[in-house]
Backbone of each chain as ProteinMPNN parsed JSONL, in Angstrom:
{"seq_chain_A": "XXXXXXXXXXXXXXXXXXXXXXXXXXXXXXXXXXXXXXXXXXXXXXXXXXXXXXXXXXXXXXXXXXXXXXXXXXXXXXXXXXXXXXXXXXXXXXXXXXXXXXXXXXXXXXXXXXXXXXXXXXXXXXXXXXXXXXXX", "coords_chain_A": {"N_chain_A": [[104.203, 192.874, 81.232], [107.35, 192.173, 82.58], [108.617, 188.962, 83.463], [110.248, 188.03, 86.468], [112.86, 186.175, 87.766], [112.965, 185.677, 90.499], [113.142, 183.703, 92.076], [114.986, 181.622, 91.295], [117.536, 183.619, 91.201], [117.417, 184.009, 93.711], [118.487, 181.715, 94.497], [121.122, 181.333, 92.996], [122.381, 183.361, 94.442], [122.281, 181.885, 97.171], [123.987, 179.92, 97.3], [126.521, 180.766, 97.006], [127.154, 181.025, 99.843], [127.586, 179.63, 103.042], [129.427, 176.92, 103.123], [129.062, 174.285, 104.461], [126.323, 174.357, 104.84], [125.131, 174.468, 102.031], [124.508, 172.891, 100.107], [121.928, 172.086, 101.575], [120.584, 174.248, 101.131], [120.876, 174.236, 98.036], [119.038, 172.568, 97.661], [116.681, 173.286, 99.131], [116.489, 175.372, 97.028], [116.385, 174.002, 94.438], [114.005, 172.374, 94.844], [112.333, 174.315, 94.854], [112.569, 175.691, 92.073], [111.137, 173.51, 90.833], [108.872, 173.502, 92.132], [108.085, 175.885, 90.077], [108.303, 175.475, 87.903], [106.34, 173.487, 87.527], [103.608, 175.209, 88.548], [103.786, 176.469, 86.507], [103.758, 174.47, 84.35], [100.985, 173.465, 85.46], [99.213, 175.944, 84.811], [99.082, 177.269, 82.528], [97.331, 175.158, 80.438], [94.633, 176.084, 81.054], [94.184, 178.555, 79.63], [94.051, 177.857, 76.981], [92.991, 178.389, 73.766], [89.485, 177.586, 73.594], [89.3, 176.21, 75.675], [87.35, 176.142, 78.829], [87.72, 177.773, 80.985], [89.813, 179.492, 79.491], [90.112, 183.119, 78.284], [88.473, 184.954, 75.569], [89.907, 184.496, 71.835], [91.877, 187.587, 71.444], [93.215, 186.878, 73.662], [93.609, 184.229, 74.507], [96.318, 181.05, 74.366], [97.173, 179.67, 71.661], [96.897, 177.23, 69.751], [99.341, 176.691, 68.808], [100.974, 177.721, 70.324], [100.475, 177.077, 72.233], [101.77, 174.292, 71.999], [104.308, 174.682, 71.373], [105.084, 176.05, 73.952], [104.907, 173.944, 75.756], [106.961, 172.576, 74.257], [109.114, 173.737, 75.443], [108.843, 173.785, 77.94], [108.907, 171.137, 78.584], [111.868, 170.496, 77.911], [112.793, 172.19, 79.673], [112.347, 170.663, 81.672], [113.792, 168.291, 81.485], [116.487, 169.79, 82.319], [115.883, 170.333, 84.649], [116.021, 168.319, 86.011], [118.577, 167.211, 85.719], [119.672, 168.976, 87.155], [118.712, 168.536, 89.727], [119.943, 166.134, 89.79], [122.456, 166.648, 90.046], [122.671, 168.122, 92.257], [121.822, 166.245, 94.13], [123.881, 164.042, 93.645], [126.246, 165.393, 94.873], [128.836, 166.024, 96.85], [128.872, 164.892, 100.25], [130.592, 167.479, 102.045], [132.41, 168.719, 100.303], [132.993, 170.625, 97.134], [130.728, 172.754, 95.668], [129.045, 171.838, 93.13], [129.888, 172.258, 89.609], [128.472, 173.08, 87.388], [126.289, 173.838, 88.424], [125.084, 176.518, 88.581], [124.732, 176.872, 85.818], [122.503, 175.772, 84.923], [120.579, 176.409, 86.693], [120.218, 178.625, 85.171], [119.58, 177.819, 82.781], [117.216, 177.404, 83.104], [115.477, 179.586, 84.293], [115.968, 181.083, 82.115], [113.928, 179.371, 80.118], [111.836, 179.6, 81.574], [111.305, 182.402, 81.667], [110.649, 182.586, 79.046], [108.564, 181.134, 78.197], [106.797, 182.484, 79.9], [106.576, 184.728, 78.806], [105.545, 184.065, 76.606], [102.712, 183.812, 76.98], [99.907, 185.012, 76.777], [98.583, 188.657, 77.612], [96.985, 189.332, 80.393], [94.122, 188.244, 83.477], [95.333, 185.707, 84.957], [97.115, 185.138, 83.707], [98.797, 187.52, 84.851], [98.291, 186.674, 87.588], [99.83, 184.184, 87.607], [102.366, 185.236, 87.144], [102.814, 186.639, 89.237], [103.261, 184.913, 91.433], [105.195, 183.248, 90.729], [107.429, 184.822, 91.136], [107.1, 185.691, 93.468], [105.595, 187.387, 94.284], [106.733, 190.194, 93.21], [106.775, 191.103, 91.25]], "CA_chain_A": [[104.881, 192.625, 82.501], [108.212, 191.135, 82.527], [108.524, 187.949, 84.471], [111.655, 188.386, 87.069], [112.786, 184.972, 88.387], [112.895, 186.117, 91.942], [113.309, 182.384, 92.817], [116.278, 180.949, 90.523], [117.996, 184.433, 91.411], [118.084, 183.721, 95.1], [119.468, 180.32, 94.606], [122.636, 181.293, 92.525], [123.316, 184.112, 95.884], [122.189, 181.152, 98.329], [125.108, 178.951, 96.514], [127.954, 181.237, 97.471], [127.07, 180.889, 101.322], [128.154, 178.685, 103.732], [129.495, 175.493, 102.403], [128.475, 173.477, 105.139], [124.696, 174.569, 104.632], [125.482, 174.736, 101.023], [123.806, 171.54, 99.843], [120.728, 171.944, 101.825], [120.31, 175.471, 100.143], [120.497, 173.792, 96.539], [118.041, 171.262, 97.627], [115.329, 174.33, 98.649], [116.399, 175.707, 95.359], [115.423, 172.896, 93.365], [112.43, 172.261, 94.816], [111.378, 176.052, 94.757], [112.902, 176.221, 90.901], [110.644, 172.33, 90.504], [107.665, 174.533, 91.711], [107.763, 177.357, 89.537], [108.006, 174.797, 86.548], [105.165, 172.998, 87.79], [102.655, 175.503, 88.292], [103.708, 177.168, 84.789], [102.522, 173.807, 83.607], [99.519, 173.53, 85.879], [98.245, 176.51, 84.658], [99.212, 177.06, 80.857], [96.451, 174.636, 79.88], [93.663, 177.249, 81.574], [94.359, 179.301, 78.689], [94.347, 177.334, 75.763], [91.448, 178.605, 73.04], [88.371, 176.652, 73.206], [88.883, 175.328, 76.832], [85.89, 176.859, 79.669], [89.003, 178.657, 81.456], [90.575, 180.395, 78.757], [89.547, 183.825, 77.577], [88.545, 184.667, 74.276], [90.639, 185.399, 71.575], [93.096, 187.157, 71.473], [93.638, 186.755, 75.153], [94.153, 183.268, 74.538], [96.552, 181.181, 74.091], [96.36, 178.679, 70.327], [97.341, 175.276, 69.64], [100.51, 176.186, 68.037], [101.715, 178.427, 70.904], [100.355, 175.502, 73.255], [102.721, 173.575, 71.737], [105.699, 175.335, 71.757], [105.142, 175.98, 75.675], [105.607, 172.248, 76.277], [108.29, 171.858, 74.318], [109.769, 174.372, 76.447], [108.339, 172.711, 79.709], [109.942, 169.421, 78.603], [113.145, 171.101, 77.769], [113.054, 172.705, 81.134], [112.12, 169.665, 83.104], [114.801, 167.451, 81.727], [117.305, 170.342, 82.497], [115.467, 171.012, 86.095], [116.708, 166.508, 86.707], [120.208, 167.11, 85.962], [120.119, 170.032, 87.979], [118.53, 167.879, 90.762], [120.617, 165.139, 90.043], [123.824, 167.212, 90.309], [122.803, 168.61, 93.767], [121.742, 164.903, 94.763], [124.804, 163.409, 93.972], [127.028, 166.053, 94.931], [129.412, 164.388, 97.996], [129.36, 165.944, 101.379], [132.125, 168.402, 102.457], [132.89, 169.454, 98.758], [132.923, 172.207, 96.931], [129.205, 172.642, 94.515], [129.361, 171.367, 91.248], [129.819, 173.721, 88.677], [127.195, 173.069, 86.634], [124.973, 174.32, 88.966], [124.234, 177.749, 87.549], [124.355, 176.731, 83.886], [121.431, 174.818, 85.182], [119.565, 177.594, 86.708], [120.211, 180.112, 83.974], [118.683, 177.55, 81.535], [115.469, 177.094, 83.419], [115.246, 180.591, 84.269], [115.802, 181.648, 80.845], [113.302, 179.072, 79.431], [110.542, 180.03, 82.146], [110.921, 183.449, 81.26], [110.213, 182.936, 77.374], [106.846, 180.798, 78.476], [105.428, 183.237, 80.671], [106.476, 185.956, 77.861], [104.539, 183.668, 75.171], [101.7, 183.796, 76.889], [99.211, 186.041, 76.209], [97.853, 189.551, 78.533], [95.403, 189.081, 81.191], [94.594, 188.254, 84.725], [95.921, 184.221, 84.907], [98.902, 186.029, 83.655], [99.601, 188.338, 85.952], [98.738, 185.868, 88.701], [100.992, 183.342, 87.774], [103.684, 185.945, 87.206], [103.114, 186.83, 90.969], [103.654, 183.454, 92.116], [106.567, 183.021, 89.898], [108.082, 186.16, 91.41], [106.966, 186.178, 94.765], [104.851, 189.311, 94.674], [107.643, 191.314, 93.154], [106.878, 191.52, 89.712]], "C_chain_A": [[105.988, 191.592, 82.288], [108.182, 189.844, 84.139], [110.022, 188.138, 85.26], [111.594, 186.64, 88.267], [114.141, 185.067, 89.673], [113.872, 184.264, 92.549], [115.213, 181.431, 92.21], [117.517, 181.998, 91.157], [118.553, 184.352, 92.929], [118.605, 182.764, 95.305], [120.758, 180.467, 94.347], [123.303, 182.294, 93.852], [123.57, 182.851, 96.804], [123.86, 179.901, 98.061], [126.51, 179.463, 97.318], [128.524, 181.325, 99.372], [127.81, 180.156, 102.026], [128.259, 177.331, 103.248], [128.654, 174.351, 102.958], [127.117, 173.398, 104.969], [124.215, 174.454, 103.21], [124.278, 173.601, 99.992], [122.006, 171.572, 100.182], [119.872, 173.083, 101.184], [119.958, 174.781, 98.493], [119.367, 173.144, 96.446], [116.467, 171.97, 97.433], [115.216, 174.887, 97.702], [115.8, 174.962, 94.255], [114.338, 172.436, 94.057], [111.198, 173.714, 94.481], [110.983, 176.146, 93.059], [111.347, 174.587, 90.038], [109.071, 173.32, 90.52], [107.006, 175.483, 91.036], [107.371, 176.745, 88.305], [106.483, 174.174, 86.554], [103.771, 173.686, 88.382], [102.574, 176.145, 87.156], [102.379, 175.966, 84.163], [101.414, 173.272, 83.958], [98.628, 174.602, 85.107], [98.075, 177.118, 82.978], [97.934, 176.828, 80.125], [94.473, 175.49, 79.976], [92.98, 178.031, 80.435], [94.316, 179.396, 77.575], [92.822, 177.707, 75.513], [90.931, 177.43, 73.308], [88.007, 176.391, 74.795], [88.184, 176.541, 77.85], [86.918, 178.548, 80.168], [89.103, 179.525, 80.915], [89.398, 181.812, 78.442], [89.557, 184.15, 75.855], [89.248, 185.114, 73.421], [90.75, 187.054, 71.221], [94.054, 186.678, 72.67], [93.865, 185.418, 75.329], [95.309, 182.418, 74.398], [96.45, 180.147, 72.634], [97.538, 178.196, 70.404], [98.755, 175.739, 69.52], [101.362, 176.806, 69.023], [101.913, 177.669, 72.397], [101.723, 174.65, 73.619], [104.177, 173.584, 71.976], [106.043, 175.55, 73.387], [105.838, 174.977, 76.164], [106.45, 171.959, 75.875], [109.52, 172.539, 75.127], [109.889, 173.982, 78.251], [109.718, 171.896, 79.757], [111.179, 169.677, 78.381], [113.54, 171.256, 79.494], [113.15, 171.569, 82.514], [112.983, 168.545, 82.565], [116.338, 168.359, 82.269], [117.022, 170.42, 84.385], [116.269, 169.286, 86.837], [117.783, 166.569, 86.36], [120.751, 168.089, 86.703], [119.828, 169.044, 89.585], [119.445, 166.366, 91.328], [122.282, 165.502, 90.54], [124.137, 167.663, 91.84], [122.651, 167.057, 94.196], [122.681, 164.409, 95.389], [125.83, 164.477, 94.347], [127.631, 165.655, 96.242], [129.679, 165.537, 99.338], [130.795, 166.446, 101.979], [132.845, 168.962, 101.382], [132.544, 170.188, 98.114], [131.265, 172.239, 96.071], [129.869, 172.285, 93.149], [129.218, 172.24, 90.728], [129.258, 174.132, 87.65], [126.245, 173.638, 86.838], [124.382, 175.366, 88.272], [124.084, 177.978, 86.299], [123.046, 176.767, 84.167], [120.013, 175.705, 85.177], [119.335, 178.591, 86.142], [119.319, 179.716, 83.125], [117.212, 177.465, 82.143], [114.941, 178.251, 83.458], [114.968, 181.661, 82.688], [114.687, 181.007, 79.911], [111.913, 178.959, 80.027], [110.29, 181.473, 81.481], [110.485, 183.313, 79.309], [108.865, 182.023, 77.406], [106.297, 182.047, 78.84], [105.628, 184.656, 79.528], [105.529, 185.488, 76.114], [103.489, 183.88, 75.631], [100.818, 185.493, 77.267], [98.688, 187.414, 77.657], [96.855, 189.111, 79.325], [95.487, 188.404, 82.841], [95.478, 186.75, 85.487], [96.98, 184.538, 84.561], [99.851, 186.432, 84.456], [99.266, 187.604, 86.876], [99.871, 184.662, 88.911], [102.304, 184.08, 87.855], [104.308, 186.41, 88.399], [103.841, 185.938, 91.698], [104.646, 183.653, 91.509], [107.601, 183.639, 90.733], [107.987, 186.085, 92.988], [106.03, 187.599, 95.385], [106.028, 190.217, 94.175], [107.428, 191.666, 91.429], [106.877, 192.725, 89.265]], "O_chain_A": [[105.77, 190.437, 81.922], [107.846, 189.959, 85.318], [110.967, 188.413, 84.521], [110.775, 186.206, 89.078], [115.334, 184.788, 89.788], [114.887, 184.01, 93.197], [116.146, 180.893, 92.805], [118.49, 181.408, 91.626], [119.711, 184.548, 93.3], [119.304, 182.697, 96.316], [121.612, 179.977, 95.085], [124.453, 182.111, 94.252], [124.704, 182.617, 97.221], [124.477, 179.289, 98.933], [127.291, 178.799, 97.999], [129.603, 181.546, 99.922], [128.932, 179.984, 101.549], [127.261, 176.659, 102.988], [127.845, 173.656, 102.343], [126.657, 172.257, 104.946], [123.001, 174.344, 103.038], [123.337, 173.988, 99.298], [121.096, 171.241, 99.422], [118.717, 172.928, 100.789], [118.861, 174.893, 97.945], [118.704, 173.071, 95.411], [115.569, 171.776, 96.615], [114.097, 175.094, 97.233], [114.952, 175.282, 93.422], [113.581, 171.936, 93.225], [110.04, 173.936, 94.128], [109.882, 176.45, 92.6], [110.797, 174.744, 88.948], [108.39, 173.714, 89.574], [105.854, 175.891, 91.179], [106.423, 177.156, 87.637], [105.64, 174.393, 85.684], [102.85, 172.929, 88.691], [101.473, 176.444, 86.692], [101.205, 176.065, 83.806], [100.737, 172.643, 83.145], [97.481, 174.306, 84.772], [96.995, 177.33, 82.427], [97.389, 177.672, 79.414], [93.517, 175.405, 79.205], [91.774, 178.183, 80.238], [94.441, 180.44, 76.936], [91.845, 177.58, 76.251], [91.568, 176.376, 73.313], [86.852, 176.346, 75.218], [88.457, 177.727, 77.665], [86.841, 179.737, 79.861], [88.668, 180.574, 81.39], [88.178, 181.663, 78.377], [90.394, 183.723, 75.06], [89.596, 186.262, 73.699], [89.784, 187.675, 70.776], [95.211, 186.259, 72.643], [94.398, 185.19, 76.415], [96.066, 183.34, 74.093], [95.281, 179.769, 72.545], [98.65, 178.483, 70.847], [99.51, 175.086, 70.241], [102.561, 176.6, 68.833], [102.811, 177.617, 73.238], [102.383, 174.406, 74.629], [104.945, 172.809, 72.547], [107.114, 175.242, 73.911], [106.914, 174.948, 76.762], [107.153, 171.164, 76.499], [110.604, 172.013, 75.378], [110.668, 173.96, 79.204], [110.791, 171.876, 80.361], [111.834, 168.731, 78.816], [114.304, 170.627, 80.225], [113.656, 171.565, 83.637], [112.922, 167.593, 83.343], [117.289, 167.654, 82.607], [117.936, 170.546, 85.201], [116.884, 169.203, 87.9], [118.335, 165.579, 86.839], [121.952, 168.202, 86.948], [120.723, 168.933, 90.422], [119.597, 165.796, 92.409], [123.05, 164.8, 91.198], [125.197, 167.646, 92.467], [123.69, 166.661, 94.724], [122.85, 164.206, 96.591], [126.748, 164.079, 93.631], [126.926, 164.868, 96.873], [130.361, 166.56, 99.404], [131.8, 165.794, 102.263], [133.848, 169.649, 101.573], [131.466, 170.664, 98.471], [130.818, 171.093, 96.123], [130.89, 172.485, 92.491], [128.495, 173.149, 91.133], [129.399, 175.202, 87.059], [125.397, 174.005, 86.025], [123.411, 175.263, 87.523], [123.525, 178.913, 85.726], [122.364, 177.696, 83.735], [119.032, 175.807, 84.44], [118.456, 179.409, 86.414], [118.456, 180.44, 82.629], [116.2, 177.477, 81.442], [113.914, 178.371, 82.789], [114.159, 182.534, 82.375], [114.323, 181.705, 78.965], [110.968, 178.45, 79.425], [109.258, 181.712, 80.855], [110.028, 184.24, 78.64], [108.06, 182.277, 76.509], [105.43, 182.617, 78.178], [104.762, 185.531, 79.524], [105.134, 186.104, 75.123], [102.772, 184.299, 74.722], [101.12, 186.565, 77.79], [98.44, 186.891, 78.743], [95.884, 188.512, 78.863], [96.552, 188.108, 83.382], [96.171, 186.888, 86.496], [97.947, 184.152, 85.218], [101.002, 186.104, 84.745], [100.265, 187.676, 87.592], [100.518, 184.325, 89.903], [103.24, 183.645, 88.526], [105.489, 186.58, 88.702], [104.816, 186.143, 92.421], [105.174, 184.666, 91.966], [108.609, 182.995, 91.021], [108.944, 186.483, 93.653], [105.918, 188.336, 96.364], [106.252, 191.139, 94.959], [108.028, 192.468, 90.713], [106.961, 192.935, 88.055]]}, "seq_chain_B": "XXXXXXXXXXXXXXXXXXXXXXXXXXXXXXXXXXXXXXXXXXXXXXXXXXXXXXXXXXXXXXXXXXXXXXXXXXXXXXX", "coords_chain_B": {"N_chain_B": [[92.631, 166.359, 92.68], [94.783, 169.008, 93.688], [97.443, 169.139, 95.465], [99.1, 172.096, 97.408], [102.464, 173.266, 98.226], [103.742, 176.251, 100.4], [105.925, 178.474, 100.747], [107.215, 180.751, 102.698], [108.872, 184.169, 103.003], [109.996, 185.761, 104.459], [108.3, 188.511, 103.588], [107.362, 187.455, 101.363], [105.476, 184.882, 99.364], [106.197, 181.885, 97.934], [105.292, 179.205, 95.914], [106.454, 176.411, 96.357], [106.467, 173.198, 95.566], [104.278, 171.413, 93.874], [101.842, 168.993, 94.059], [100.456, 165.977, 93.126], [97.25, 164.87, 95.106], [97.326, 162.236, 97.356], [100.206, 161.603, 97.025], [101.987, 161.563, 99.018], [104.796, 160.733, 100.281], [106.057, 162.721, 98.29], [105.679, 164.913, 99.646], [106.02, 164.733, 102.309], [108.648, 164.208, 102.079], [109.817, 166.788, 101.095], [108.949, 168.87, 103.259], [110.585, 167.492, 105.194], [113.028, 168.139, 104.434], [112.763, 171.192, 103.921], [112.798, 171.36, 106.287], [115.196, 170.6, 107.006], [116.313, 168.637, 108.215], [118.131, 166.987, 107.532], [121.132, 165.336, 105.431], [120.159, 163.265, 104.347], [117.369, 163.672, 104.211], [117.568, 165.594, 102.195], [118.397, 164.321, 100.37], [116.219, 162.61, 99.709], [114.16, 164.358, 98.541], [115.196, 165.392, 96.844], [115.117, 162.979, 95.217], [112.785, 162.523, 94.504], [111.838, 164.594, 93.608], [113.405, 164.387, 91.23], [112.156, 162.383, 89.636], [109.458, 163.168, 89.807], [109.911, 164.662, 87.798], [110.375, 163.407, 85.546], [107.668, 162.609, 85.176], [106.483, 164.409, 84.548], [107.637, 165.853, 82.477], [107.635, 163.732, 80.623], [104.581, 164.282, 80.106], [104.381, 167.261, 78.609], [106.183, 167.159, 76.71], [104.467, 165.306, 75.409], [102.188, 166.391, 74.886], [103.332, 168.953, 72.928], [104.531, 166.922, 70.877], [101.926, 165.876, 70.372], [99.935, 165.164, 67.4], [98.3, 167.925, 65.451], [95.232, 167.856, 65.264], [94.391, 166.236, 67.527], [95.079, 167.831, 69.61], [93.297, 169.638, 70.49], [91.534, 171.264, 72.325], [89.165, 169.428, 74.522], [87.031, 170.592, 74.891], [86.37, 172.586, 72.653], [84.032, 174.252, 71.31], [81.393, 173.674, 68.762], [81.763, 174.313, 65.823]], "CA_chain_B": [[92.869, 167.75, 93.204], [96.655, 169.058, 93.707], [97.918, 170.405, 96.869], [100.76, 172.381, 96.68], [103.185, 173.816, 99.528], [104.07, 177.038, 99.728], [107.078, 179.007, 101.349], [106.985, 182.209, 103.096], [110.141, 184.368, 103.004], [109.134, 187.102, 104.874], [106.307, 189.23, 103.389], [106.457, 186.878, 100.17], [104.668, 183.555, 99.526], [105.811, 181.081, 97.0], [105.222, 177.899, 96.168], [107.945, 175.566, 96.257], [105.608, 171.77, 95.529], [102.644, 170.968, 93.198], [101.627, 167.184, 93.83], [98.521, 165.091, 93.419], [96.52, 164.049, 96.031], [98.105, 161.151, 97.448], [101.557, 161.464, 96.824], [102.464, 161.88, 100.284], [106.022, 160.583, 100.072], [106.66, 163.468, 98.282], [105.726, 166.418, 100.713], [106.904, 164.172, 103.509], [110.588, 164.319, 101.946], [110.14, 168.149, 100.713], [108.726, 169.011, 104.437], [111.853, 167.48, 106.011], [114.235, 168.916, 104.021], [112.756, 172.303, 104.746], [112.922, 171.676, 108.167], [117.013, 170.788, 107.608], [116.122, 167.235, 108.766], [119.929, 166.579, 106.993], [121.88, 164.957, 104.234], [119.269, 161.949, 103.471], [116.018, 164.47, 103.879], [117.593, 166.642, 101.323], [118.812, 163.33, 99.242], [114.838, 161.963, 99.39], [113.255, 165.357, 98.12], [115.911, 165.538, 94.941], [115.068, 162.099, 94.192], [111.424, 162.701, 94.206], [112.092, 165.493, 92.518], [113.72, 163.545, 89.786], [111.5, 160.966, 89.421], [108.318, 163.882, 89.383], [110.325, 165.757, 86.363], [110.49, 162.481, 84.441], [106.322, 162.464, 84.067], [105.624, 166.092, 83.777], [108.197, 166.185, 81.272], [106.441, 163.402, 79.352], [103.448, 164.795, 79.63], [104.883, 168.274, 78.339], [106.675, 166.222, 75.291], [103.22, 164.229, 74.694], [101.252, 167.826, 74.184], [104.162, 169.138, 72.216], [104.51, 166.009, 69.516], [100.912, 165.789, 69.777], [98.989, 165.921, 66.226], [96.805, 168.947, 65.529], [93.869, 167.399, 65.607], [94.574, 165.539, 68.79], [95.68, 168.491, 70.532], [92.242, 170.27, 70.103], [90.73, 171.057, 73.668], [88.111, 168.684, 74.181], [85.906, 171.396, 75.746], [86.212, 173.371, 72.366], [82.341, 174.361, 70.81], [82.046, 173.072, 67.463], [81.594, 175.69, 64.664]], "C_chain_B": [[94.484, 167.697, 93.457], [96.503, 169.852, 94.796], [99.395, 170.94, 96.341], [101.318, 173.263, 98.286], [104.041, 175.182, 99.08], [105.519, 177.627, 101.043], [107.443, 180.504, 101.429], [108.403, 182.762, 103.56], [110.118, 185.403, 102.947], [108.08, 187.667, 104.547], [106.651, 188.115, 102.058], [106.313, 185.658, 100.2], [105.664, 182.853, 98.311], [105.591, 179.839, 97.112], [106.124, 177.115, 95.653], [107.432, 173.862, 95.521], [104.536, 171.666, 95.281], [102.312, 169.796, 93.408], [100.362, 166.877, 94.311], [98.556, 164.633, 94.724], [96.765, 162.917, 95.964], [99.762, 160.517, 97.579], [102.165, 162.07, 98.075], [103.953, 161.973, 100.449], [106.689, 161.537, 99.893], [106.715, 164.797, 98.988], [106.193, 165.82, 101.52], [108.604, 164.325, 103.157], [111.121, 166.03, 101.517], [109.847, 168.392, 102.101], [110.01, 168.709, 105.102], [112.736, 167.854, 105.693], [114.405, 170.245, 104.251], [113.003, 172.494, 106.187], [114.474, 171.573, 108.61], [117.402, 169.422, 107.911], [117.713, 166.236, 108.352], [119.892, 166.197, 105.819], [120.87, 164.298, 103.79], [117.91, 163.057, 103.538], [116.389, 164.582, 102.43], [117.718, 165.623, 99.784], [117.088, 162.821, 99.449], [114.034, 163.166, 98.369], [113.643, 165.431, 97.075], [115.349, 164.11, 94.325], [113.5, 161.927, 93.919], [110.929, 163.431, 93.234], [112.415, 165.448, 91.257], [112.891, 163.133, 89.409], [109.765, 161.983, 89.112], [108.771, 164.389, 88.013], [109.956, 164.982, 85.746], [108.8, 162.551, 83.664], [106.126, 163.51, 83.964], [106.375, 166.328, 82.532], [107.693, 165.425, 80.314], [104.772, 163.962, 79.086], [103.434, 166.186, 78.93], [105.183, 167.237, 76.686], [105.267, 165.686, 74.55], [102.387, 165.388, 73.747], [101.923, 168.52, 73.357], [104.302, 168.258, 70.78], [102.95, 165.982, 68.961], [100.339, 166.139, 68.05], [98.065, 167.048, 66.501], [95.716, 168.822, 65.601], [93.583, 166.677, 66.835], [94.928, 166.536, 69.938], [95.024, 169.466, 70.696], [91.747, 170.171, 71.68], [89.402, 169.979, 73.394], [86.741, 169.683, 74.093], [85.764, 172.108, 74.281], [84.815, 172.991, 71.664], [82.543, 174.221, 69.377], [81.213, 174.575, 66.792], [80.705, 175.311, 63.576]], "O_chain_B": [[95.222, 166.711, 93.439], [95.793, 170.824, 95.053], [100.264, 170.604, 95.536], [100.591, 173.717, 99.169], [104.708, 175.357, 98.061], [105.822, 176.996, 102.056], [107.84, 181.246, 100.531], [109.096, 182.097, 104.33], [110.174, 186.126, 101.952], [106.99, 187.44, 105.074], [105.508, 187.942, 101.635], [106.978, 185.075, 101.056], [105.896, 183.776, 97.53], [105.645, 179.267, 98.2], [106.521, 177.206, 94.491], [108.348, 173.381, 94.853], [103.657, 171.761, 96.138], [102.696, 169.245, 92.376], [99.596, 167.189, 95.223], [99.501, 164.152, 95.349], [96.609, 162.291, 94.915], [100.259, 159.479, 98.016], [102.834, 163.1, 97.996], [104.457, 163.063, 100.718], [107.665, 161.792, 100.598], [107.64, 165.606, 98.908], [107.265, 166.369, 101.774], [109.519, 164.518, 103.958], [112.272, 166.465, 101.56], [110.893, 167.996, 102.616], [110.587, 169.671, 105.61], [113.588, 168.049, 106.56], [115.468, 170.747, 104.618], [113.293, 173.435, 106.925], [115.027, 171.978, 109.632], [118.571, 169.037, 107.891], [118.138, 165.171, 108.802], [118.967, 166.479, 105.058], [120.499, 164.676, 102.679], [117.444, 163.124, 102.401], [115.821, 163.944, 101.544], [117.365, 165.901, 98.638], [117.118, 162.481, 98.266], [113.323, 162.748, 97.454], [112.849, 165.54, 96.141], [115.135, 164.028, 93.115], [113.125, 161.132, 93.058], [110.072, 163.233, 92.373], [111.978, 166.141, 90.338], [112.659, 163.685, 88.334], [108.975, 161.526, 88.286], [107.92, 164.51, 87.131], [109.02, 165.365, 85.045], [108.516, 162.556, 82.467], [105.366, 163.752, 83.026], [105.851, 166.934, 81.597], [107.291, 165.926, 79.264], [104.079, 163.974, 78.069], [102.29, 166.428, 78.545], [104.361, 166.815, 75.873], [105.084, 165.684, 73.333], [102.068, 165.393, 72.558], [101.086, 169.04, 72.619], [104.195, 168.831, 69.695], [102.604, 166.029, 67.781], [100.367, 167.284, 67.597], [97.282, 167.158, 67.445], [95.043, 169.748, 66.054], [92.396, 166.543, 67.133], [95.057, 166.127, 71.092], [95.659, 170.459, 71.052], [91.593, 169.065, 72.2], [88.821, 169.798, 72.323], [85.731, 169.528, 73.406], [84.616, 172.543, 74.364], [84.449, 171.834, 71.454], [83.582, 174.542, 68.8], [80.437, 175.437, 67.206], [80.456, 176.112, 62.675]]}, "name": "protein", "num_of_chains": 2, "seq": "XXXXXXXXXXXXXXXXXXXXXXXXXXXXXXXXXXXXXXXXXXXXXXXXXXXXXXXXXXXXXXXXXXXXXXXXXXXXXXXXXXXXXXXXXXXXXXXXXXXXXXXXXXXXXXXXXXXXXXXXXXXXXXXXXXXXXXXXXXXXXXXXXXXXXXXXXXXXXXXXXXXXXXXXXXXXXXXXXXXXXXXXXXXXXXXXXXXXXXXXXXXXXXXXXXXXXXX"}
């Protein structure tokens, strides 16, 4: 199941909208795009061999793929604060910064290669729901 | 325990806010920003927002550098 990031996707449309509203749109974006990161890495750990959660292998996922997740997390979540910081400071009545959708491409692109590391099964496909919205 | 807030957008659900129990501040500033509450709502929820990335991202980084032997579920059954 590919992961489709339903959520990042409606932000870069919500962007081109009304200026005036424009701002408050980025703001539900980054908190939506903050959520998606943060139940990835709520639930990641579920999964990891050994722990009660996880299933067994191969349905798991192992240390070394663990690993790599987070450094993808932490990638993602210093990219997700300059995205938040860009909408923050961004100055009312002006145009969006133009950074913005670098921003959301990179998170989007480095959610989708988590939820594609991790392994088949039903913690899978539920997070992929959430992720998605029910549209997966 | 973690509550988390979710956001319904027509028939679909997601969730927009994971935060511990306790951290009120921060659904109180995501809550008003959904609601539109204006310029400073929307400026409280980003900077919460900031300021949440900073520890999930260390804690992401911590499990990442971690040693292999340190990064061993606790829960796993010994062999």
């Amino acid at each position: 199941m590919r992961f489709k990031p339903i959520l990042l996707v409606l932000a870069v449309l919500a962007l081109a909208g009304c200026a005036a509203k424009a701002r408050h749109v980025a703001t539900v974006t980054v908190v939506s795009a903050k959520g998606a990161l943060d139940i990835t890495q709520d639930t990641e750990p579920l999964l990891v061999c050994g722990v009660a959660t996880a299933p067994p292998a191969p349905a798991c996922v192992t240390a070394d793929v663990h690993k790599a997740i987070h450094a993808q997390l932490a990638e993602a979540y210093e990219v997700h604060k300059q995205l938040a910081t860009a909408v923050r400071d961004w100055p009312q009545g002006q145009p969006a910064p133009a950074t913005i959708p670098a921003y959301l491409a990179q998170i989007t692109e480095l959610l989708q290669h988590i939820v594609d590391a991790l392994p088949a099964g039903g913690t899978k496909d539920r997070l992929t729901t959430l992720l998605t919205g029910g549209k997966s | 325990m973690n509550w988390q807030i979710l956001l319904q957008i027509g028939s679909q659900v997601v969730p927009i806010l994971t935060t511990v129990e306790g951290d009120i501040a921060a659904v109180v500033a995501v809550v008003n920003a959904l609601r539109g509450a204006g310029y400073q709502a929307d400026t409280d929820a980003l900077t919460a927002a900031i300021a949440d990335d900073d520890v999930r991202a260390a804690i992401s980084k911590a499990i990442a550098d971690a040693p292999e032997a340190a990064n061993e579920p606790a829960s796993e059954p010994a062999k």
